[in-house]
N, C-alpha and C positions, 0 to 999 in steps of 0.2 A: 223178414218175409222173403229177403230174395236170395237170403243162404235157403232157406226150408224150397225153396222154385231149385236152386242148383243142384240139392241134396237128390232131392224127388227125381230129376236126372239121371241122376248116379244108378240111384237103385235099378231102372230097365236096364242098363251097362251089366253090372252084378250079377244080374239075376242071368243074363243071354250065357255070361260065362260058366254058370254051375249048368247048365240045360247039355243034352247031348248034339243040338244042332250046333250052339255055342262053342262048346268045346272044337267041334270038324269045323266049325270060321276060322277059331285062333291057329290050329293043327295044321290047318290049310295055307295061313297066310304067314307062318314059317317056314313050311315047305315051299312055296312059291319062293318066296325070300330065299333061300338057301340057294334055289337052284338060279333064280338072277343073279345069286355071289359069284355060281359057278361057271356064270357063262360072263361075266365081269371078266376072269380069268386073263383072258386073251388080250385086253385092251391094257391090261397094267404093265408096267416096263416097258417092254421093246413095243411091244403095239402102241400106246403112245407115244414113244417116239417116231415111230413110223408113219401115224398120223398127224404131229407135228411137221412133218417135212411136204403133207402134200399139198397140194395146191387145193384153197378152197373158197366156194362161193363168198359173196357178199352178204347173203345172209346167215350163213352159220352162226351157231348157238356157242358160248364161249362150251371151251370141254365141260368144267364141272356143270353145266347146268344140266347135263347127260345124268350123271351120277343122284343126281337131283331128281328128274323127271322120271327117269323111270321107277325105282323103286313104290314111289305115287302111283303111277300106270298100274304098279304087279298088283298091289293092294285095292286097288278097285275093279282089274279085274277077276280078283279071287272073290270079293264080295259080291262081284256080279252072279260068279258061277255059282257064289254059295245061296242067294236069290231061286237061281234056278232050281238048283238041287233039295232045297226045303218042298217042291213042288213037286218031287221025284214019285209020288205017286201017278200024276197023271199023264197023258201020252203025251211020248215025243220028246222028255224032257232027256233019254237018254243020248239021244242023239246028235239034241243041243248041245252034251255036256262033253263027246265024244269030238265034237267039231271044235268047242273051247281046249278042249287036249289039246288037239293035232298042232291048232292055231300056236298056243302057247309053246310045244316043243319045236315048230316054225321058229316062231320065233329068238328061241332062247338060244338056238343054234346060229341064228345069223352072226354074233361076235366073232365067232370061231373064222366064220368064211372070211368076211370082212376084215377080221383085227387077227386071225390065226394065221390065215392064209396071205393075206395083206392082198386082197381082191377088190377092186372096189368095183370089178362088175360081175363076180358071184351074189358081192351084197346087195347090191342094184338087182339081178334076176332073183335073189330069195324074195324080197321085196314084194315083187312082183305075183311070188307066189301067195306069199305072208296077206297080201291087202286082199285078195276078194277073201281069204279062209276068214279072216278079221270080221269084213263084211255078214259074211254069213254067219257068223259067233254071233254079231249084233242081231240081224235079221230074225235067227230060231229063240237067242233073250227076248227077245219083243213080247213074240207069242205067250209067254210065260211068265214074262213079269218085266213091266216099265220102268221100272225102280234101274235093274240090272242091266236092259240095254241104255238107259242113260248114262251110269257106271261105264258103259262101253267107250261113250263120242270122246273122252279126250285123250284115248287109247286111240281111236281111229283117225283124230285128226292130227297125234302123232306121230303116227306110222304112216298117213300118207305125206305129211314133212320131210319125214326119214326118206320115201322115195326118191321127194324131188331133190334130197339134200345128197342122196347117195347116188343118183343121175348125174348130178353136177360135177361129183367129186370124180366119178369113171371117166366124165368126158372131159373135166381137165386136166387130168391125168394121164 
């Protein structure tokens, strides 16, 4: 009985994948993935070492839990956006999806500034830009579907960790 409950599972999974919305979730949340590889870039070698040497808060996250969290983060925010985007008939949804871009190439460039550039108050002012665009991604998912801006919160309480952790690291350095 409770293999045929597991099985019966399976089959919504199956079936989302042969669908053409299915298809633009799995397409999406490769391309998502590929381009967090690409902005990973910057942090591998020298930019870790780089960031090994600076001074940092008391609560920092050990590195790998970095490597950890985000790629979690990228996939539930593509699921969010893919939420919204099933609803792309009705108004407004483009605009939502336009704001989830910008947010997302925001953000994907921060490494670069931070671990390219070796900034820690480029990273600290992108930030700054990255948190209300983030907010507002949440904000226009609302309107559209609950599911996706819940998908959103641990993207946003994230990212504003990331603030205060990349506040700390400018000013002790």
């Amino acid at each position: 009985m409770r293999d045929a409950r597991a099985i019966s599972r399976i089959r919504p999974a199956r079936r989302l994948l042969t669908t053409h919305s299915g298809r633009v979730l799995l397409l999406s949340i490769v391309f998502v993935l590929a381009l967090s590889w690409l902005s990973s870039l910057p942090v591998r070698g020298d930019g870790m070492l780089w960031y090994g040497q600076l001074q940092k808060p008391f609560f920092t996250p050990p590195s790998w839990s970095f490597g950890v969290v985000w790629p979690i983060l990228y996939v539930l925010m593509t699921v969010a956006a893919w939420l919204v985007w099933r609803k792309r008939h009705s108004e407004e949804v483009g605009t939502a999806l336009i704001v989830f871009v910008l947010q997302l190439s925001i953000n994907l460039v921060w490494s670069y500034l931070f671990f390219g550039l070796r900034s820690p108050v480029l990273g600290f002012g992108w930030i700054l830009v990255l948190l209300p665009l983030a907010v507002l991604t949440y904000s226009l998912f609302r309107q559209h579907s609950r599911a996706a801006s819940l998908l959103l919160l641990p993207y946003l309480a994230w990212t504003s960790f990331a603030l205060l952790l990349a506040g700390s690291i400018w000013r002790l350095n």
